[in-house]
DRENPATOR-913195 format. One record per residue: residue in three letters; residue number from 1; x, y, z of N, C-alpha, C in turn. Coordinates in nm, 3 decimals, decimal comma. Atoms other than C-alpha are relative to their C-alpha. Last residue first. Example, Ala and Ser with C-alpha at 12.3 -4.5 7.8 and 13.67 -1.06 7.14 Angstrom:
+------+-----+---------+---------+---------+---------+---------+---------+---------+---------+---------+
: type : seq :      nu :      nv :      nw :     cau :     cav :     caw :      cu :      cv :      cw :
+------+-----+---------+---------+---------+---------+---------+---------+---------+---------+---------+
:  Ser :   2 :  -0,082 :  -0,119 :  -0,006 :   1,367 :  -0,106 :   0,714 :  -0,077 :   0,109 :   0,073 :
:  Ala :   1 :   0,089 :  -0,119 :   0,000 :   1,230 :  -0,450 :   0,780 :   0,090 :   0,120 :   0,000 :
+------+-----+---------+---------+---------+---------+---------+---------+---------+---------+---------+
***
This chain:
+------+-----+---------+---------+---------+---------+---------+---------+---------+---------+---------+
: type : seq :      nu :      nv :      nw :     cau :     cav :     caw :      cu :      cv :      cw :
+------+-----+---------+---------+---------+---------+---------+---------+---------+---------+---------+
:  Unk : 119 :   0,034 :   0,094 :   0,087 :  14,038 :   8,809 :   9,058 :  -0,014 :  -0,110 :   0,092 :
:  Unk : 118 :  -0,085 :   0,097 :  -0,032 :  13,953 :   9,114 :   9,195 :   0,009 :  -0,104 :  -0,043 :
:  Unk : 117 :  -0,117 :  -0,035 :   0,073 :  13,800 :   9,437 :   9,009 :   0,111 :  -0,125 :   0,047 :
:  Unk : 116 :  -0,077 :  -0,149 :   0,012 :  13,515 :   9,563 :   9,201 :   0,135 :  -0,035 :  -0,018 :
:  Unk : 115 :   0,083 :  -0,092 :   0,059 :  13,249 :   9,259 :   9,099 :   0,062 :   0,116 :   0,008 :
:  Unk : 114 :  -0,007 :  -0,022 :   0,105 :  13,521 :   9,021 :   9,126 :  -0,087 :   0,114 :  -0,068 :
:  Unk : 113 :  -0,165 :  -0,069 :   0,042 :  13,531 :   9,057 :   9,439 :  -0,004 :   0,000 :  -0,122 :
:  Unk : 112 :  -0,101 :   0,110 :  -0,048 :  13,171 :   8,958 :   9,525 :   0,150 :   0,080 :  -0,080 :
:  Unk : 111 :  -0,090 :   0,025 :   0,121 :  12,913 :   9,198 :   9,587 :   0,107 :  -0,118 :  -0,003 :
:  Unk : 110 :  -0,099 :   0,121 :   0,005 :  12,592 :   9,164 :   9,771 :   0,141 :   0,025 :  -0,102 :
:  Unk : 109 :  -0,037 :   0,034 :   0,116 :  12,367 :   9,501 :   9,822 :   0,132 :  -0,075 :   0,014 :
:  Unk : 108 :  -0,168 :   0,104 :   0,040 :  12,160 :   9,527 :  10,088 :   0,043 :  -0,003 :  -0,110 :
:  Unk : 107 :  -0,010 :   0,116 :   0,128 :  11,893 :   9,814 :  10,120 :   0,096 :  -0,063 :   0,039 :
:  Unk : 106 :  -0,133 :   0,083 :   0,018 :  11,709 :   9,944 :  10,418 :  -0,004 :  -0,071 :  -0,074 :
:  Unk : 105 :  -0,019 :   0,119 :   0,028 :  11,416 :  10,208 :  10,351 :   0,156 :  -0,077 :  -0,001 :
:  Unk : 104 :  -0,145 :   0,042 :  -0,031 :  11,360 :  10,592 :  10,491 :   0,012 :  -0,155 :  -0,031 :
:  Unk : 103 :  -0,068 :   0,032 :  -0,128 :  11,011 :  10,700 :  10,461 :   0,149 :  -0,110 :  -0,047 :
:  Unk : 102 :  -0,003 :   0,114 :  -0,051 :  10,882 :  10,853 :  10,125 :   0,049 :  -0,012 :   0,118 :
:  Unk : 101 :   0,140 :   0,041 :  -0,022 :  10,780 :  11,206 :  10,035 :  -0,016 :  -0,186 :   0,031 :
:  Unk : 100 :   0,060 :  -0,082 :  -0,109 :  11,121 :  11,252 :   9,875 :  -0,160 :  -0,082 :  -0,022 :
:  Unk :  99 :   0,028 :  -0,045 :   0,118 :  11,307 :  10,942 :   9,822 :  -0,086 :   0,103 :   0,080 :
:  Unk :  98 :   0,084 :  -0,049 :   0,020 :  11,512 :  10,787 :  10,120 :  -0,055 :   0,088 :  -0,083 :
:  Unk :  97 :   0,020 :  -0,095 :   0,118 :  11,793 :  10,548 :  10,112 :  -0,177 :   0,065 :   0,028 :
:  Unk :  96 :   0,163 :  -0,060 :   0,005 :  11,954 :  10,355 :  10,392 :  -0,020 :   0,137 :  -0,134 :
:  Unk :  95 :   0,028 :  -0,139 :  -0,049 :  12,248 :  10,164 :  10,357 :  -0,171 :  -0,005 :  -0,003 :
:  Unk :  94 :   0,153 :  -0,038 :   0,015 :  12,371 :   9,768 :  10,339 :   0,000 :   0,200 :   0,034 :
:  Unk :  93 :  -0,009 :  -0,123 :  -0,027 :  12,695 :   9,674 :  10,205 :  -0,180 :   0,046 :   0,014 :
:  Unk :  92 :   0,182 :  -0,077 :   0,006 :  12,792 :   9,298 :  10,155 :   0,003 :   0,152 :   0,053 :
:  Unk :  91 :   0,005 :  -0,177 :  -0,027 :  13,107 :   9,209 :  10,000 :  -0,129 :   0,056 :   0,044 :
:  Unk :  90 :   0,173 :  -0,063 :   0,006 :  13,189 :   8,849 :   9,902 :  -0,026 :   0,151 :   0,100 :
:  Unk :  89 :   0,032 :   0,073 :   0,097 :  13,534 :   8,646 :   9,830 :  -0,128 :   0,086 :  -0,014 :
:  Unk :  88 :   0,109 :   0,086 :  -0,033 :  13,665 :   8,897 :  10,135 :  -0,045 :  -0,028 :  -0,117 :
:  Unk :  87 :   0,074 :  -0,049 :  -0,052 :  13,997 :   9,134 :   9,971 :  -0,108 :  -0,177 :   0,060 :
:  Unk :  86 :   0,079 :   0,160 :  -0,001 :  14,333 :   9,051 :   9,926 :  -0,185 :   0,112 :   0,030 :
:  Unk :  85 :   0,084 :  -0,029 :  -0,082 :  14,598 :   9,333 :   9,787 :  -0,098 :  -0,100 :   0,034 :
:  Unk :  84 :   0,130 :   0,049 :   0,043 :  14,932 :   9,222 :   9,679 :  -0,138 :   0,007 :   0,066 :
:  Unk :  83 :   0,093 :  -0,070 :   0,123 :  15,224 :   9,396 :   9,614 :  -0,132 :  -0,109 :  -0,054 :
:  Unk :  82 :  -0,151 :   0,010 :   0,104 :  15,418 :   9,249 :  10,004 :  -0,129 :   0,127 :  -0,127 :
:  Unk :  81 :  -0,152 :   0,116 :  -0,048 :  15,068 :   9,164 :  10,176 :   0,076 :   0,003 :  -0,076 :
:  Unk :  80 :  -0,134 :   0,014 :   0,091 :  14,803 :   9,437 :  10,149 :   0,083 :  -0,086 :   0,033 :
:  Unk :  79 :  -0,126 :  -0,053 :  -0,036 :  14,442 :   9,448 :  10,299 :   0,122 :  -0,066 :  -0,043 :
:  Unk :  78 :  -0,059 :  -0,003 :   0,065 :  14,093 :   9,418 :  10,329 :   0,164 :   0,036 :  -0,016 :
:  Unk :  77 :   0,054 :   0,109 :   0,149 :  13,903 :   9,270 :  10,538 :   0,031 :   0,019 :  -0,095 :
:  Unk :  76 :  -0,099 :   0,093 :   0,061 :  14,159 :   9,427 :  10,800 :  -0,080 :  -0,107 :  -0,067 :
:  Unk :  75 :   0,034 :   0,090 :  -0,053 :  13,916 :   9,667 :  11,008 :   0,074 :  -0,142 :  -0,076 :
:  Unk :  74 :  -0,029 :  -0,055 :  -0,144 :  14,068 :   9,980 :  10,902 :  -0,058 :  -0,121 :   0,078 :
:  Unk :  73 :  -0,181 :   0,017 :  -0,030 :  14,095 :   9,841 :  10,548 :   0,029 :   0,007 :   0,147 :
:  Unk :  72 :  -0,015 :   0,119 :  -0,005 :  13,720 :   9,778 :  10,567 :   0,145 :  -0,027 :  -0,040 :
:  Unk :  71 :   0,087 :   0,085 :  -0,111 :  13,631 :  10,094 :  10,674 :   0,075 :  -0,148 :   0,002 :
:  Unk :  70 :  -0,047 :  -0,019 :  -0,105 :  13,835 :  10,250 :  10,395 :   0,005 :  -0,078 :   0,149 :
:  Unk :  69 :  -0,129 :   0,092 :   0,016 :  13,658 :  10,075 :  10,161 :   0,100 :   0,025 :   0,081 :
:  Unk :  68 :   0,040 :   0,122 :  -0,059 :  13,298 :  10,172 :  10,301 :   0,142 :  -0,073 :  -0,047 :
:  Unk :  67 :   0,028 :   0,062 :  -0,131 :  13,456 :  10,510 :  10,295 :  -0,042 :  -0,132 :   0,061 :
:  Unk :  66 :  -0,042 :   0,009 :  -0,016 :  13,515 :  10,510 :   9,904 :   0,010 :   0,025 :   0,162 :
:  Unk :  65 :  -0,087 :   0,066 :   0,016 :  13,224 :  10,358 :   9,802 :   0,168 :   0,015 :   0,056 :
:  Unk :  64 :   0,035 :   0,080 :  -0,096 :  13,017 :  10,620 :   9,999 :   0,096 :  -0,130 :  -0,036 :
:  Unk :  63 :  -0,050 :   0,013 :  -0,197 :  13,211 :  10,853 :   9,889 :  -0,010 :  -0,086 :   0,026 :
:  Unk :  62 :  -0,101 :   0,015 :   0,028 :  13,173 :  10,713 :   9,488 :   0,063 :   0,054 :   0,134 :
:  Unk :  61 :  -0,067 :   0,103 :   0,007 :  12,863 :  10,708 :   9,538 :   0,093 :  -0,048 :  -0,012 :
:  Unk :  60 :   0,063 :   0,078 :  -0,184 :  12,766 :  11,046 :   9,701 :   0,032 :  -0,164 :  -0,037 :
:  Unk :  59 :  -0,148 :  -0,025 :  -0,073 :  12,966 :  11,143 :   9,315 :  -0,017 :  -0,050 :   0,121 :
:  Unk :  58 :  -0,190 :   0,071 :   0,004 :  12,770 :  10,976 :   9,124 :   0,096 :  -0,004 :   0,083 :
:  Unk :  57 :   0,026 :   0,127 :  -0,045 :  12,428 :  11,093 :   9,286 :   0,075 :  -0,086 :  -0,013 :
:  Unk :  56 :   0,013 :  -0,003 :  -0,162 :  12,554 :  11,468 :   9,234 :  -0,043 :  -0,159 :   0,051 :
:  Unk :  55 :  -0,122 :  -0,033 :  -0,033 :  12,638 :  11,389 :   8,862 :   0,009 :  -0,023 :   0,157 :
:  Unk :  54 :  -0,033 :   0,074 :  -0,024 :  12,249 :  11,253 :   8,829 :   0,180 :  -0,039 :   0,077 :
:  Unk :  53 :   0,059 :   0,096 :  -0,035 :  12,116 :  11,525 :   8,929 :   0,138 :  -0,114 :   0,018 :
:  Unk :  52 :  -0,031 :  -0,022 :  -0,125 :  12,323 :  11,755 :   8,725 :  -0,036 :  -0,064 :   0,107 :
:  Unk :  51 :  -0,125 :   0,097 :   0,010 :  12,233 :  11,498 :   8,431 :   0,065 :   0,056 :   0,117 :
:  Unk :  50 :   0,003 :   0,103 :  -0,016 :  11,846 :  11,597 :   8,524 :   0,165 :  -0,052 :   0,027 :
:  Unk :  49 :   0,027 :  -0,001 :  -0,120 :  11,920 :  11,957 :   8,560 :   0,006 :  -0,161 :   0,026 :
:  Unk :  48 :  -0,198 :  -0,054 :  -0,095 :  12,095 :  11,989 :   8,260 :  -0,053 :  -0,029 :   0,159 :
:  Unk :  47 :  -0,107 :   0,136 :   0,025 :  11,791 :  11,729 :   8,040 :   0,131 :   0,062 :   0,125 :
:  Unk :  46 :  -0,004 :   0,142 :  -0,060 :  11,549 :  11,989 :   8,213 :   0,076 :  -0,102 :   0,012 :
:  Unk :  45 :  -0,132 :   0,043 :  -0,127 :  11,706 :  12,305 :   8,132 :  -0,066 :  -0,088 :   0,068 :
:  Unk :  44 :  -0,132 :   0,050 :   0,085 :  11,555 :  12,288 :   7,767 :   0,103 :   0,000 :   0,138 :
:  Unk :  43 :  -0,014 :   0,112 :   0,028 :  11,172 :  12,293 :   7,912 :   0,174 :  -0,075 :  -0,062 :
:  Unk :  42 :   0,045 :   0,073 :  -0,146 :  11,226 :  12,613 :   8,066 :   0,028 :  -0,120 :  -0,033 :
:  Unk :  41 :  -0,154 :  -0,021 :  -0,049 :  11,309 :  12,771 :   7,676 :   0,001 :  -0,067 :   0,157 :
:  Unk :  40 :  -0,127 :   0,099 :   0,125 :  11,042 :  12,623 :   7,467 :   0,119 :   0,044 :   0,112 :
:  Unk :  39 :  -0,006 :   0,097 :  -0,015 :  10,784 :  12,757 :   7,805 :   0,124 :  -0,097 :  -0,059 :
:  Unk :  38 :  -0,062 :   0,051 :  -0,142 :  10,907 :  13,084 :   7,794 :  -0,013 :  -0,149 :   0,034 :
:  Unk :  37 :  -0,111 :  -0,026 :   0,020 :  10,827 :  13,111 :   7,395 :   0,071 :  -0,057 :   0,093 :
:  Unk :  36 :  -0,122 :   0,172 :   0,123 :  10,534 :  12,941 :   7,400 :   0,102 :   0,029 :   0,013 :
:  Unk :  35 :  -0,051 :   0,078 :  -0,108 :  10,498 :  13,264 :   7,733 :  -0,007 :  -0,133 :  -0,087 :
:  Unk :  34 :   0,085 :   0,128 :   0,086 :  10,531 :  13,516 :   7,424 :   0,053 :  -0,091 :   0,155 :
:  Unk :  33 :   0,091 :  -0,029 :   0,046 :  10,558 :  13,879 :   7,656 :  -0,068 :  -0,100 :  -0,110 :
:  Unk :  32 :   0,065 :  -0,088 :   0,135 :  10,793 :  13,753 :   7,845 :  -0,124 :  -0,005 :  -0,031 :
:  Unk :  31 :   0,120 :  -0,075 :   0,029 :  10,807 :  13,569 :   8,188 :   0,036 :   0,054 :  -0,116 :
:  Unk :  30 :  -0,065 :  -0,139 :   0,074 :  11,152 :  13,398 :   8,316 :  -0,145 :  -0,009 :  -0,073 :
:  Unk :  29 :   0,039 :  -0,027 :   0,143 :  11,070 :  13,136 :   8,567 :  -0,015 :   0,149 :  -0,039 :
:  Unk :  28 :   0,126 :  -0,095 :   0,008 :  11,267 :  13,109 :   8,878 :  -0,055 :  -0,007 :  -0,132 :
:  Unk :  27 :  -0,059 :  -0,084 :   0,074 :  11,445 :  12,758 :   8,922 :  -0,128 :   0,102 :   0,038 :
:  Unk :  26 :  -0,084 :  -0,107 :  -0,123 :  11,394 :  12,505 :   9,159 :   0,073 :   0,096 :  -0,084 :
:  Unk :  25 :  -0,131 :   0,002 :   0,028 :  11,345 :  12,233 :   8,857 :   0,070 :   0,123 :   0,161 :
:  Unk :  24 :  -0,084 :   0,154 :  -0,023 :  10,999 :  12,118 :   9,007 :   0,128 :   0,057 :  -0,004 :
:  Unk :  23 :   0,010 :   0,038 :  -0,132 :  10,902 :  12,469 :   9,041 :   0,047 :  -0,120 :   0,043 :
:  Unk :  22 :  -0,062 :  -0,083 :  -0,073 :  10,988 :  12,606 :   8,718 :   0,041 :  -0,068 :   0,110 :
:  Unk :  21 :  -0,112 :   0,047 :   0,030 :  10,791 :  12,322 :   8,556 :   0,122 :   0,086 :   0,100 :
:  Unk :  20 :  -0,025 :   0,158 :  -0,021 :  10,519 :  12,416 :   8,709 :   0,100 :  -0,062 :   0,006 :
:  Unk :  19 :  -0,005 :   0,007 :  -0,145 :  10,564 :  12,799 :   8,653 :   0,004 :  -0,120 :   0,061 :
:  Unk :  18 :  -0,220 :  -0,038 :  -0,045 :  10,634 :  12,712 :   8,295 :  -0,012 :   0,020 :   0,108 :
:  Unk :  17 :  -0,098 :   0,123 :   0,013 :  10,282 :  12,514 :   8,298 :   0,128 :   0,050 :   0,010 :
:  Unk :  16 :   0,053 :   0,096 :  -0,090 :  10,079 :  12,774 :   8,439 :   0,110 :  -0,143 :  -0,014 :
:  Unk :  15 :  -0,016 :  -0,008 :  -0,131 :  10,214 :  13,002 :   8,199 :   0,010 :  -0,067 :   0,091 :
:  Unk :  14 :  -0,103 :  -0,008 :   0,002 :  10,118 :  12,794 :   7,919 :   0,085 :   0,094 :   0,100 :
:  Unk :  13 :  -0,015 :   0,185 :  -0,038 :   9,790 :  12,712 :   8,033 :   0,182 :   0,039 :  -0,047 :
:  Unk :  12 :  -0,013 :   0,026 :  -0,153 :   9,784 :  13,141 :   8,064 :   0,019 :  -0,171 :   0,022 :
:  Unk :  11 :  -0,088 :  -0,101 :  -0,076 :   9,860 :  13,187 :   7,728 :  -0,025 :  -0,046 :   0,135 :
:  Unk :  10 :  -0,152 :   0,071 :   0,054 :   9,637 :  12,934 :   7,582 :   0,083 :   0,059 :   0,050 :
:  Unk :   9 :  -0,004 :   0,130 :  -0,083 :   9,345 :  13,068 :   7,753 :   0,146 :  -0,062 :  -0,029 :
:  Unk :   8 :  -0,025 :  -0,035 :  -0,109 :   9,453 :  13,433 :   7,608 :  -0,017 :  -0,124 :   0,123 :
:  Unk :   7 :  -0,147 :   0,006 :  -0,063 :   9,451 :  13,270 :   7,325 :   0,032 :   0,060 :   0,099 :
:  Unk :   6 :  -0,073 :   0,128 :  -0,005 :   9,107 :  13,115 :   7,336 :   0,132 :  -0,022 :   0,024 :
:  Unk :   5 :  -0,013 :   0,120 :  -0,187 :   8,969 :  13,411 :   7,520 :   0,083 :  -0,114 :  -0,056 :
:  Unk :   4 :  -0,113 :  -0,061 :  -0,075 :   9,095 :  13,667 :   7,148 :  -0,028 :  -0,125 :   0,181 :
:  Unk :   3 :   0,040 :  -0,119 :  -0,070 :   8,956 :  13,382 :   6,926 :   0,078 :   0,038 :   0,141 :
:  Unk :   2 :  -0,034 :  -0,009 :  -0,120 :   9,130 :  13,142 :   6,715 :  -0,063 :   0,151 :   0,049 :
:  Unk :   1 :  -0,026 :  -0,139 :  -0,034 :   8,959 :  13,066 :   6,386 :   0,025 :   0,011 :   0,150 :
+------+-----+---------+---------+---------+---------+---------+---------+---------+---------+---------+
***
């Protein structure tokens, strides 16, 4: 038998948790009068937020790929002779990446031509 504190406990843990959630996603939370309700619905713009996410981390890669290729036309490690492009047998690319609440870390990453398409 559910009594009137138990759901009114339940109500407010559910509150508590769509505001939570809210807060991670940087959204406002939407309140009614069933907050199971507000919660089922909060929880369904996670997966959009996540793949938005990830979209935005595609695309800063696909600058950064296409400036570090630039770069290296403008410095002639890579580059055209007659219809044929040459690149360096090996490709290194270091950046910096920082997560939140972390400090700033240098990565390398090795490629070799074949890894973006050369034979």
């Amino acid at each position: 038998m559910r009594t009137k504190e138990g759901i009114e406990a339940s109500a407010a843990t559910y509150r508590k948790a769509t505001n939570q959630v809210a807060k991670k996603l940087k959204v406002d939370p939407e309140h009614t009068k069933y907050p199971s309700d507000d919660f089922k619905e909060i929880v369904k713009l996670i997966p959009e937020k996540i793949r938005n996410k990830a979209l935005k981390w595609y695309k800063m890669g696909i600058k950064r790929g296409l400036t570090e290729a630039t770069d290296m036309m403008a410095d002639g490690k890579i580059y055209k002779k007659g219809n044929t492009v040459y690149c360096p047998g090996s490709i290194d690319i270091n950046v910096k990446t920082k997560f939140k609440g972390e400090d700033w870390v240098k990565r390398s990453y090795k490629f070799t031509a074949t890894h973006i398409g050369f034979e």
